[in-house]
C-alpha positions as CSV (number, residue, x, y, z in Angstrom):
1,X,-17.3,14.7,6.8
2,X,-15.8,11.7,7.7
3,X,-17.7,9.3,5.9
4,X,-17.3,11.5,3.1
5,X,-13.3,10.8,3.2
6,X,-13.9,7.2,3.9
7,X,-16.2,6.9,0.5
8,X,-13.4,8.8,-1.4
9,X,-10.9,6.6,-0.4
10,X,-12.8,3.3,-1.1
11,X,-13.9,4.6,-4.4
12,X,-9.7,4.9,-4.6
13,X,-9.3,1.8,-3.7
14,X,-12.3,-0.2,-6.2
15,X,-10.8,2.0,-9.1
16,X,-7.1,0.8,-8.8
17,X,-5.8,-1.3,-11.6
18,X,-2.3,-3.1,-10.3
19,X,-1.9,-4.3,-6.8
20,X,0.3,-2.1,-5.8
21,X,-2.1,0.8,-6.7
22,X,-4.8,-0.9,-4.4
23,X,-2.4,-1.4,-1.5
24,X,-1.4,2.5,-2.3
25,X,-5.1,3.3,-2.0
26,X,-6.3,1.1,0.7
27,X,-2.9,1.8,3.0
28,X,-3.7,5.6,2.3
29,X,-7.2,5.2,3.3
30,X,-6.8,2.9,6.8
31,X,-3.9,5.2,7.5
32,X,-6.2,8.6,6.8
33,X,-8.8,7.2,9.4
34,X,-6.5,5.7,12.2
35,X,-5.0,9.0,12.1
36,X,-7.6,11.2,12.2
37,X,-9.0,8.9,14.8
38,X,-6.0,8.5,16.7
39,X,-5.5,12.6,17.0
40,X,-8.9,14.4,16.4
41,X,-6.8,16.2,13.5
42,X,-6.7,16.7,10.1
43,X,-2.9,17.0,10.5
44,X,-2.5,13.0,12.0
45,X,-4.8,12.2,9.4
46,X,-2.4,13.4,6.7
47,X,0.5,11.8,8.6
48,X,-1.7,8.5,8.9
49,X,-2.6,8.6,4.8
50,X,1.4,9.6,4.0
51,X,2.4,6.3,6.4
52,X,-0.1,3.9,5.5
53,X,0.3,4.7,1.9
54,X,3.7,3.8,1.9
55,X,3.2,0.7,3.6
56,X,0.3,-0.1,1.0
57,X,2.5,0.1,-1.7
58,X,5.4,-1.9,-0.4
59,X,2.6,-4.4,0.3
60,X,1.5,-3.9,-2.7
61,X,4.7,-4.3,-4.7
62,X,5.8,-7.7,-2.7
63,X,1.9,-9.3,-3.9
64,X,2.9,-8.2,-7.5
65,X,5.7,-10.5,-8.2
66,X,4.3,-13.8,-5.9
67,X,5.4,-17.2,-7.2
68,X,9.1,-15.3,-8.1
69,X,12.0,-15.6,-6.2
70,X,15.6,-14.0,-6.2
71,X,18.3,-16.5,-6.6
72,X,22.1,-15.7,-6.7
73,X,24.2,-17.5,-9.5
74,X,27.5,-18.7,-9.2
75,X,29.2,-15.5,-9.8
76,X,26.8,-13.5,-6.8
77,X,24.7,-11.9,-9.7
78,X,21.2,-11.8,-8.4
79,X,18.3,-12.7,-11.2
80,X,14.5,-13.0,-10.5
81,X,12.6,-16.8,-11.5
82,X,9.8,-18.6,-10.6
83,X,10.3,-20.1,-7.3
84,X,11.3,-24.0,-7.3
């Protein structure tokens, strides 16, 4: 069953399109199987997948936008550009 749940998740992971939908996938997935690991339960599975998911997708999210940086102009308005 396990290996069944760790195919699932890397066929997930292989069918994501942006990066933050892999680091989603692939944060859900780790998460999943520490979890279930960690507590012999379905239940810290599902805590595991919920955790590392979010994670992923910040991950994700911050490997979206590299070579961009915030800058603040004179008046303390903050604006996104290609880092210098």
């Amino acid at each position: 069953m396990k290996k069944i749940i760790v195919a699932i998740a890397l066929v997930g992971a292989l069918a994501s399109c942006t990066a933050t939908e892999k680091g989603t996938a692939i944060g859900a997935g780790t998460g999943a199987l520490i979890g279930g690991v960690a507590t012999h339960s379905w239940g810290g599975a599902a805590v595991g997948a919920v955790a590392g998911g979010v994670v992923g997708n910040l991950i994700g999210r911050s490997h979206e936008r590299s070579g961009y940086c915030i800058y603040r102009d004179r008046y303390g308005h903050r604006y996104e550009a290609r880092c210098r």
